[in-house]
mmCIF file of the N, C-alpha and C atoms, coordinates in Angstrom:
data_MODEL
# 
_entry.id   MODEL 
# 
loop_
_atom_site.group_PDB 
_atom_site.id 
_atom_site.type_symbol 
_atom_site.label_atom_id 
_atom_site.label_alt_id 
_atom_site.label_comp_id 
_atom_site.label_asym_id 
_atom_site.label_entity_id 
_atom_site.label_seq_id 
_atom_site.pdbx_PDB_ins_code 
_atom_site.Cartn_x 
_atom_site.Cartn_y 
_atom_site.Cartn_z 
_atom_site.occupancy 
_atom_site.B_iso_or_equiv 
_atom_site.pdbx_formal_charge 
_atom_site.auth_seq_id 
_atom_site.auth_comp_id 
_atom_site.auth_asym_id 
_atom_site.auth_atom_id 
_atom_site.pdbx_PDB_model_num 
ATOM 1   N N  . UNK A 1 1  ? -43.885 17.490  -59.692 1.00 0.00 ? 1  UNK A N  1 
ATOM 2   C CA . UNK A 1 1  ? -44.914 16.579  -60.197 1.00 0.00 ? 1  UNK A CA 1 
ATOM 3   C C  . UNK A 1 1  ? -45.886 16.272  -59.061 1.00 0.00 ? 1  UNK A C  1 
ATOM 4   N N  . UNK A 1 2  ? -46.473 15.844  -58.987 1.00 0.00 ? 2  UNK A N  1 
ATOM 5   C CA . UNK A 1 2  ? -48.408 15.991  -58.275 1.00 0.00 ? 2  UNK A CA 1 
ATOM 6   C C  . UNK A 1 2  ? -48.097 14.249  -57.663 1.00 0.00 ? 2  UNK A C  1 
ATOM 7   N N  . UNK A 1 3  ? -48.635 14.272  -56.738 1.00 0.00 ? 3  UNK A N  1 
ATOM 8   C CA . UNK A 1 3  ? -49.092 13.126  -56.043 1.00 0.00 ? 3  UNK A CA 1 
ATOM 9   C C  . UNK A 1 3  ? -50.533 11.820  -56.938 1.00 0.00 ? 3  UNK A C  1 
ATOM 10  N N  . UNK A 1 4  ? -49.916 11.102  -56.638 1.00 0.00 ? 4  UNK A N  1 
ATOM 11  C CA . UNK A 1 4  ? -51.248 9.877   -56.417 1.00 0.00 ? 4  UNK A CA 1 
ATOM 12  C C  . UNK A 1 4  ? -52.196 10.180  -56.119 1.00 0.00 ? 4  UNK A C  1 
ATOM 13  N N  . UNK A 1 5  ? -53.589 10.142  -56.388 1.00 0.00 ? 5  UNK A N  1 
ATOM 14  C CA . UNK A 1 5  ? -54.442 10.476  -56.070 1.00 0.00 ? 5  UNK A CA 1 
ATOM 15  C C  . UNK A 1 5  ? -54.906 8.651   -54.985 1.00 0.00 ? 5  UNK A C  1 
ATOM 16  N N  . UNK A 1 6  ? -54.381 7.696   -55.249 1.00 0.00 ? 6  UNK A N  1 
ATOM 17  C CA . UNK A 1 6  ? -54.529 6.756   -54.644 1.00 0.00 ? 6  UNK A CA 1 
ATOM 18  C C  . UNK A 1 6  ? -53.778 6.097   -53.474 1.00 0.00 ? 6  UNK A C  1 
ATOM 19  N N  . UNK A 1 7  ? -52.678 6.358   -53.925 1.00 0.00 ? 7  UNK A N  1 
ATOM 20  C CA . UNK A 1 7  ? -51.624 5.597   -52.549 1.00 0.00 ? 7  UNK A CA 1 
ATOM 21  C C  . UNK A 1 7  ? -50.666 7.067   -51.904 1.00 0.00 ? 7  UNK A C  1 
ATOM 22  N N  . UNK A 1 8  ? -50.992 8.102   -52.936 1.00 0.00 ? 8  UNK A N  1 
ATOM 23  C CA . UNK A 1 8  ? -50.203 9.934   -52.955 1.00 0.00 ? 8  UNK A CA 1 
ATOM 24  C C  . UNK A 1 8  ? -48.615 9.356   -53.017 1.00 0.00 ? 8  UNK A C  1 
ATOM 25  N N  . UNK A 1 9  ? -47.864 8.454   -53.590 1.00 0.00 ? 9  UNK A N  1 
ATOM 26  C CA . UNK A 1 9  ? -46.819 8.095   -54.112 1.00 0.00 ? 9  UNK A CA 1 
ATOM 27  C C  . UNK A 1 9  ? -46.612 9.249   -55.072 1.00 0.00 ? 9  UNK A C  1 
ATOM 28  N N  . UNK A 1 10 ? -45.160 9.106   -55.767 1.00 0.00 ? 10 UNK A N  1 
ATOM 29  C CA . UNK A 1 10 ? -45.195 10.140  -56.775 1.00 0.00 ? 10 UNK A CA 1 
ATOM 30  C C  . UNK A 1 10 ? -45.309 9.732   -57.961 1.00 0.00 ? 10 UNK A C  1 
ATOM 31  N N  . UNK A 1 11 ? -45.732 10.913  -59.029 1.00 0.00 ? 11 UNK A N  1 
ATOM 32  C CA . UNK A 1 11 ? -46.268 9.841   -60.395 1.00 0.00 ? 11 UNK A CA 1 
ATOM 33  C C  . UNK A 1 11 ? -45.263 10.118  -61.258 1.00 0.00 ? 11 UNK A C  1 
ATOM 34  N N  . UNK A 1 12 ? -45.335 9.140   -61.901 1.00 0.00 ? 12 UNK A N  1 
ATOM 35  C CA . UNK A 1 12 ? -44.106 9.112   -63.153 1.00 0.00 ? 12 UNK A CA 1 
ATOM 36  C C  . UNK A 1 12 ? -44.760 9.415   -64.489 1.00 0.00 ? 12 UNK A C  1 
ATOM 37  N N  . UNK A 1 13 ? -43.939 10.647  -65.338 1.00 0.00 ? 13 UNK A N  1 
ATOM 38  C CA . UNK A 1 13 ? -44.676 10.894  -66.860 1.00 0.00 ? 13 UNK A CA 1 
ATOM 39  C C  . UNK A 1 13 ? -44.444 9.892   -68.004 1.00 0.00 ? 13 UNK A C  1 
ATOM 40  N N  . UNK A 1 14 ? -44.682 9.552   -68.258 1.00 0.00 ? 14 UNK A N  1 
ATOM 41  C CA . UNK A 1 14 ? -45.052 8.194   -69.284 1.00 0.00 ? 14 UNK A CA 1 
ATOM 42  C C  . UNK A 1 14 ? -45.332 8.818   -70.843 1.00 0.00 ? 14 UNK A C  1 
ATOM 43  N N  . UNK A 1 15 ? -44.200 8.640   -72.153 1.00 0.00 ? 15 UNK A N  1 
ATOM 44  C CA . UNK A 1 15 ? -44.305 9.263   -73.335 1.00 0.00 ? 15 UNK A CA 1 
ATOM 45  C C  . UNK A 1 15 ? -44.352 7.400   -73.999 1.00 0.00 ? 15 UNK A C  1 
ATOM 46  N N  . UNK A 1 16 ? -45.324 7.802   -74.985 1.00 0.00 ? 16 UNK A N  1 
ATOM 47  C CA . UNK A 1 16 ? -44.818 6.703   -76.284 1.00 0.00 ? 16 UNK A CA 1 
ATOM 48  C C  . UNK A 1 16 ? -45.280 7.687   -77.337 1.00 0.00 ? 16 UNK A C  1 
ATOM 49  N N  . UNK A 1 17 ? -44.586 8.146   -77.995 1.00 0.00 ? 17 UNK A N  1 
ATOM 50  C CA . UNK A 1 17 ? -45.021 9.146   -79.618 1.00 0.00 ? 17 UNK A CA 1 
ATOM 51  C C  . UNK A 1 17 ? -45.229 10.297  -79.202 1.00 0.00 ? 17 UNK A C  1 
ATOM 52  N N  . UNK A 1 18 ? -46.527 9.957   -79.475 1.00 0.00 ? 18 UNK A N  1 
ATOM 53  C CA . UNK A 1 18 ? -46.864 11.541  -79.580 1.00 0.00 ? 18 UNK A CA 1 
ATOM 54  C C  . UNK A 1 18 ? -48.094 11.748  -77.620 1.00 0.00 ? 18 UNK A C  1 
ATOM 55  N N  . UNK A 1 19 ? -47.993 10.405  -77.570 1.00 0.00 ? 19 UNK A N  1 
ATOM 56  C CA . UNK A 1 19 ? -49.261 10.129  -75.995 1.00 0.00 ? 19 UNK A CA 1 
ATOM 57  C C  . UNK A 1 19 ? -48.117 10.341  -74.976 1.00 0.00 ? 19 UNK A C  1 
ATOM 58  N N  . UNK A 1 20 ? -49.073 11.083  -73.780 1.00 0.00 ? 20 UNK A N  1 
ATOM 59  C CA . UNK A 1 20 ? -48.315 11.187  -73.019 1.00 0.00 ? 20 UNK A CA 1 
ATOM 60  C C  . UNK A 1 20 ? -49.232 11.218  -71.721 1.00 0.00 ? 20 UNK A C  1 
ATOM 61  N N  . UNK A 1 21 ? -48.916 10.563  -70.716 1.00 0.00 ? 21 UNK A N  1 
ATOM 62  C CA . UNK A 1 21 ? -49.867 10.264  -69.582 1.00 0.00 ? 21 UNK A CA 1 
ATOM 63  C C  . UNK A 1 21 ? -48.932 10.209  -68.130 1.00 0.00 ? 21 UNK A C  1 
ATOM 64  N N  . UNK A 1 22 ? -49.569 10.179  -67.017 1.00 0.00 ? 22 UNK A N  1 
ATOM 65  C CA . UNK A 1 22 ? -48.788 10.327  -65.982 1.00 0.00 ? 22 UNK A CA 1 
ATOM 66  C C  . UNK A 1 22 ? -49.273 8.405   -65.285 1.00 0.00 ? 22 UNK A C  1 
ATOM 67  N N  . UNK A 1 23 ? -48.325 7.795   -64.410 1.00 0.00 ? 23 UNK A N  1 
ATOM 68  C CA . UNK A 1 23 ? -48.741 6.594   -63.725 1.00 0.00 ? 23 UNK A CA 1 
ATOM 69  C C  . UNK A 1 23 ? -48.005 6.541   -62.715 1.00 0.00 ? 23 UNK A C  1 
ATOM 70  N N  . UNK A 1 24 ? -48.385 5.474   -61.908 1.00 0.00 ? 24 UNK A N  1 
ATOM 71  C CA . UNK A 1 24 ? -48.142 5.639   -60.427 1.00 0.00 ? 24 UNK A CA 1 
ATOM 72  C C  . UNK A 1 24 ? -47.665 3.733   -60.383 1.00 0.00 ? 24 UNK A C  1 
ATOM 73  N N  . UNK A 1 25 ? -46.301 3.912   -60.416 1.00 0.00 ? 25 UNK A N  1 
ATOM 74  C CA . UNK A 1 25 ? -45.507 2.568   -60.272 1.00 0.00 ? 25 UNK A CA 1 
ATOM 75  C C  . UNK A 1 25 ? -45.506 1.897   -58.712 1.00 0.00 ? 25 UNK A C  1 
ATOM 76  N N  . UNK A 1 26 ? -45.914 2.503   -57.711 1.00 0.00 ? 26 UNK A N  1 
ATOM 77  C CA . UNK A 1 26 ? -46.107 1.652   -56.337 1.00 0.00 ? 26 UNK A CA 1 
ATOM 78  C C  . UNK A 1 26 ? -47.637 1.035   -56.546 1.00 0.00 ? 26 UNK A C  1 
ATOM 79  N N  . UNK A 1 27 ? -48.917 1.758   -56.999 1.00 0.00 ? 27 UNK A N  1 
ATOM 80  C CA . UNK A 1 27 ? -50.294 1.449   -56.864 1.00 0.00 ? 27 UNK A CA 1 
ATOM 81  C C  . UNK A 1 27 ? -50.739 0.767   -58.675 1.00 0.00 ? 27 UNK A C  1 
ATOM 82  N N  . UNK A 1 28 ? -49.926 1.216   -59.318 1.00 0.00 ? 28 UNK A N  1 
ATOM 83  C CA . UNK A 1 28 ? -50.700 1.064   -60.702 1.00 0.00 ? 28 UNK A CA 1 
ATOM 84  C C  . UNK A 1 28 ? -51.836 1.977   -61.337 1.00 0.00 ? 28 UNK A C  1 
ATOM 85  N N  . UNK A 1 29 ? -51.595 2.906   -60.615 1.00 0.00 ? 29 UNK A N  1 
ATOM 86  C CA . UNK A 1 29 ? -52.427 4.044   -61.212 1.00 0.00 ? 29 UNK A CA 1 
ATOM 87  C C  . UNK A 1 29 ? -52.453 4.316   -62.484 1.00 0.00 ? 29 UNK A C  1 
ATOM 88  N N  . UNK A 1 30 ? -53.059 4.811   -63.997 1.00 0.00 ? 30 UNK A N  1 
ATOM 89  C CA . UNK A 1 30 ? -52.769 5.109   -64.467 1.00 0.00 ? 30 UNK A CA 1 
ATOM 90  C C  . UNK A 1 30 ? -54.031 6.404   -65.446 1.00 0.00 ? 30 UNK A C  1 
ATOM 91  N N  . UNK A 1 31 ? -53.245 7.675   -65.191 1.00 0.00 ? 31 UNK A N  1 
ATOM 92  C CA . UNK A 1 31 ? -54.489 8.663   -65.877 1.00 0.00 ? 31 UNK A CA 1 
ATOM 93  C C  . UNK A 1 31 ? -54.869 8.329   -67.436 1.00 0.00 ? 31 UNK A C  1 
ATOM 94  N N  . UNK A 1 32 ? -55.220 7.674   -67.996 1.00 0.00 ? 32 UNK A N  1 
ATOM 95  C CA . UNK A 1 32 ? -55.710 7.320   -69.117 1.00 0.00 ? 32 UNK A CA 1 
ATOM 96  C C  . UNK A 1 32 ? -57.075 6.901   -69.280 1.00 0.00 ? 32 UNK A C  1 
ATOM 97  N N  . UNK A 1 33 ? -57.528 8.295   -69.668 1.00 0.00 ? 33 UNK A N  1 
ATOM 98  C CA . UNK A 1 33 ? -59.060 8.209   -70.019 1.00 0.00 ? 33 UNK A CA 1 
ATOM 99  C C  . UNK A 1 33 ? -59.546 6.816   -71.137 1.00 0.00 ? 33 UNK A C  1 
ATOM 100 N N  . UNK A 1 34 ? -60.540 6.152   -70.515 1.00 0.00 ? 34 UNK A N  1 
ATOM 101 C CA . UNK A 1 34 ? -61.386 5.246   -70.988 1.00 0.00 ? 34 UNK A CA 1 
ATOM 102 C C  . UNK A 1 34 ? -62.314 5.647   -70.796 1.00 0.00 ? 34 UNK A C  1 
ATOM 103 N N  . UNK A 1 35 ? -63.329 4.840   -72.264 1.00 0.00 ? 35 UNK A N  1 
ATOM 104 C CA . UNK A 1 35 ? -64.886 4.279   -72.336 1.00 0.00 ? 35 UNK A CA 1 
ATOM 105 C C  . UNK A 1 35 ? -65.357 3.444   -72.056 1.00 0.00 ? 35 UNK A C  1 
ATOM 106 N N  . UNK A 1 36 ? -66.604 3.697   -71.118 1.00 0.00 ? 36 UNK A N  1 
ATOM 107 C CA . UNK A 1 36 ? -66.914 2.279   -70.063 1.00 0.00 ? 36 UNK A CA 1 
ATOM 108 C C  . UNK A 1 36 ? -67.986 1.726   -70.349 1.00 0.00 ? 36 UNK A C  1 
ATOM 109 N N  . UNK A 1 37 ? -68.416 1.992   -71.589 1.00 0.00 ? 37 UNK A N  1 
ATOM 110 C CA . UNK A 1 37 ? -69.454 1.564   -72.134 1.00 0.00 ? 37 UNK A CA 1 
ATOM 111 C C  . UNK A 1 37 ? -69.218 0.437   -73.103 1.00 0.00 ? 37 UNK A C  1 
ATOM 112 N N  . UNK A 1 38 ? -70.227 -0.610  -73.178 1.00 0.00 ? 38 UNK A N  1 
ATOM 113 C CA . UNK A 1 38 ? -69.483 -2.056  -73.523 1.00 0.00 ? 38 UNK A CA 1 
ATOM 114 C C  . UNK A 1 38 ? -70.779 -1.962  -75.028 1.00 0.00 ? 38 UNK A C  1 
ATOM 115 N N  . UNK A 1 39 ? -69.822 -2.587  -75.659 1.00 0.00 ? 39 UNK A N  1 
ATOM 116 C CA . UNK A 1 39 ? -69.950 -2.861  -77.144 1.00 0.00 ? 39 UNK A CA 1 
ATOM 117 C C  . UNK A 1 39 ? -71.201 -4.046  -77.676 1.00 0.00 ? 39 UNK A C  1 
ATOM 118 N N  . UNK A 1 40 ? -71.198 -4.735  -76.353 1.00 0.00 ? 40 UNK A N  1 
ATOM 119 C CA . UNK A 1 40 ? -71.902 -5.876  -76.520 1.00 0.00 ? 40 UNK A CA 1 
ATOM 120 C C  . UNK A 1 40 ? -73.071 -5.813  -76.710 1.00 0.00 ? 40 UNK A C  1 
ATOM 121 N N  . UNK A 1 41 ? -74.214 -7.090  -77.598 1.00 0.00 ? 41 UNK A N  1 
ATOM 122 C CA . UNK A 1 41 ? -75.404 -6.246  -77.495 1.00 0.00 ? 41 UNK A CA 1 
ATOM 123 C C  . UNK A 1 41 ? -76.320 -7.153  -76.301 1.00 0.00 ? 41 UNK A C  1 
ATOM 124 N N  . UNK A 1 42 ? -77.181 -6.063  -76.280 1.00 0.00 ? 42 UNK A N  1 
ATOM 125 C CA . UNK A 1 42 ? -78.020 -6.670  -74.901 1.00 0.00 ? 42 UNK A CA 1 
ATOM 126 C C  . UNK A 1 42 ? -78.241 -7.961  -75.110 1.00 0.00 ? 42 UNK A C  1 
ATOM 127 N N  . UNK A 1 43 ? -78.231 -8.998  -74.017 1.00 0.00 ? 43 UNK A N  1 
ATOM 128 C CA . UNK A 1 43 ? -78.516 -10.451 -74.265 1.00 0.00 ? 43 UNK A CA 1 
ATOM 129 C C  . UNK A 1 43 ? -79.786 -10.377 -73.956 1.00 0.00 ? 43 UNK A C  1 
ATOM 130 N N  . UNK A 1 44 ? -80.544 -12.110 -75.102 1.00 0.00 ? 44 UNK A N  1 
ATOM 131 C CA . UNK A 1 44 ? -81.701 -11.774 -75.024 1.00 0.00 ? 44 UNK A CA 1 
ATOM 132 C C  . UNK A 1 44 ? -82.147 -13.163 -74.095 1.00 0.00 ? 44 UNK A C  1 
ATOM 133 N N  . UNK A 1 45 ? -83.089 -12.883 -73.333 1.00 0.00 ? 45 UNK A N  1 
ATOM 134 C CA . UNK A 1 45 ? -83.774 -13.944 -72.710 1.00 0.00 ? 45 UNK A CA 1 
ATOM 135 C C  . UNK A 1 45 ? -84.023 -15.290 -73.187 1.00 0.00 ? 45 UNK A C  1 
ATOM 136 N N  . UNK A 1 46 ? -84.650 -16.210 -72.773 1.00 0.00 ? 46 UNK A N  1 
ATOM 137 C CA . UNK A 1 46 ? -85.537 -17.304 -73.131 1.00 0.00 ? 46 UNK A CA 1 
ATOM 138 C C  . UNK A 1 46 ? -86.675 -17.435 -73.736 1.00 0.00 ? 46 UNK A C  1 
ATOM 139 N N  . UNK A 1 47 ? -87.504 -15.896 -72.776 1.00 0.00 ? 47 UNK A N  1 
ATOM 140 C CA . UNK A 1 47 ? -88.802 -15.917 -72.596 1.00 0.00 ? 47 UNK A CA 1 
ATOM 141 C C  . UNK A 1 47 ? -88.937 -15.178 -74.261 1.00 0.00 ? 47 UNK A C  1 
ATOM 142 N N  . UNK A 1 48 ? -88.167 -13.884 -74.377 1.00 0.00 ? 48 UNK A N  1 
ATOM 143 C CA . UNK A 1 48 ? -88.060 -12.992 -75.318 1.00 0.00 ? 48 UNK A CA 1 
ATOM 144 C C  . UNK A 1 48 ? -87.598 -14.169 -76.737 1.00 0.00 ? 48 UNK A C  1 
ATOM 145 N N  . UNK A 1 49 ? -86.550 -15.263 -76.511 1.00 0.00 ? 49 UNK A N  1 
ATOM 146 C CA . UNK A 1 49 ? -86.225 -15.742 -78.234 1.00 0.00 ? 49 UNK A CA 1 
ATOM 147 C C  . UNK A 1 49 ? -87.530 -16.754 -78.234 1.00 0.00 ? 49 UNK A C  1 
ATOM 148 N N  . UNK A 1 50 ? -88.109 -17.425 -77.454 1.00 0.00 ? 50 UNK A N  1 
ATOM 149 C CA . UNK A 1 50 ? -89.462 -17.818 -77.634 1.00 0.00 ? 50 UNK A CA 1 
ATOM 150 C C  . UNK A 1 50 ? -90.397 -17.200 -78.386 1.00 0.00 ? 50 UNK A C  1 
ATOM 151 N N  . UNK A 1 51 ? -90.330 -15.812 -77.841 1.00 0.00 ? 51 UNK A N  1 
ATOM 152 C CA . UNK A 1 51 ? -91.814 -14.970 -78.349 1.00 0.00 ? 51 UNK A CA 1 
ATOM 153 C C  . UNK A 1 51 ? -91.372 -14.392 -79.803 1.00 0.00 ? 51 UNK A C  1 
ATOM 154 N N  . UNK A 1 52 ? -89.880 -14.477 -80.043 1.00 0.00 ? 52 UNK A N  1 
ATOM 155 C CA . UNK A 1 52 ? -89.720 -13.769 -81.233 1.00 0.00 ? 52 UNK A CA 1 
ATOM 156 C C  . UNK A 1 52 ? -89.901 -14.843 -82.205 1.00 0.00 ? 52 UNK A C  1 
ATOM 157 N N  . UNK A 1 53 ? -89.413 -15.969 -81.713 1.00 0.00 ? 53 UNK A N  1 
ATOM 158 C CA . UNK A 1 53 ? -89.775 -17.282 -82.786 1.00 0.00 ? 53 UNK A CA 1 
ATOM 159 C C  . UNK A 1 53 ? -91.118 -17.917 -83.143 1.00 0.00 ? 53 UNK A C  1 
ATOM 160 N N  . UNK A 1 54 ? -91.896 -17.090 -81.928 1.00 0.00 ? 54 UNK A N  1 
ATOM 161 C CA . UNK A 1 54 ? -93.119 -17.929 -82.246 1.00 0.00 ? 54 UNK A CA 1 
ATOM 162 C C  . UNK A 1 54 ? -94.224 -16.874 -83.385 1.00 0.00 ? 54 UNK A C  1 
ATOM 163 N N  . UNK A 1 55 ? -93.529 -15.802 -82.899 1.00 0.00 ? 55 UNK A N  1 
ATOM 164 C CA . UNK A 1 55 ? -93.832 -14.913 -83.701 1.00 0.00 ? 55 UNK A CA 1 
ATOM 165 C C  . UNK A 1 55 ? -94.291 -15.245 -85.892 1.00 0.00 ? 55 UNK A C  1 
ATOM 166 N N  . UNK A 1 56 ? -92.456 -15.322 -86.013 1.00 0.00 ? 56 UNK A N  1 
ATOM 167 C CA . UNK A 1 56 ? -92.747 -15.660 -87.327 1.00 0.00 ? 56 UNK A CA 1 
ATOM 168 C C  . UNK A 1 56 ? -93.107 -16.520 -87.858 1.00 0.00 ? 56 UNK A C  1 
# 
């Protein structure tokens, strides 16, 4: 099995079902691809809910 890419400890294979991923129990490593893109929507200014209100 392959080293840590962070502390180079050795990594442990990790099953639940049918997922299966490798982690690193000294550092907390863990290879599990995430999306880092946030859901939230852009916040809007002061200046911007002013102009939209004055709008209508």
């Amino acid at each position: 099995m392959d080293d840590c890419p962070r502390c180079g400890s050795a990594l442990e294979r990790l099953e639940l079902g049918e997922v299966e991923t490798i982690a690193c129990g000294r550092c907390g490593f863990a290879d599990v691809p995430v999306d880092h893109e946030s859901d939230r929507p852009r916040l809007e200014s002061w200046r911007d809910a002013l102009e939209r209100f004055y709008e209508r």
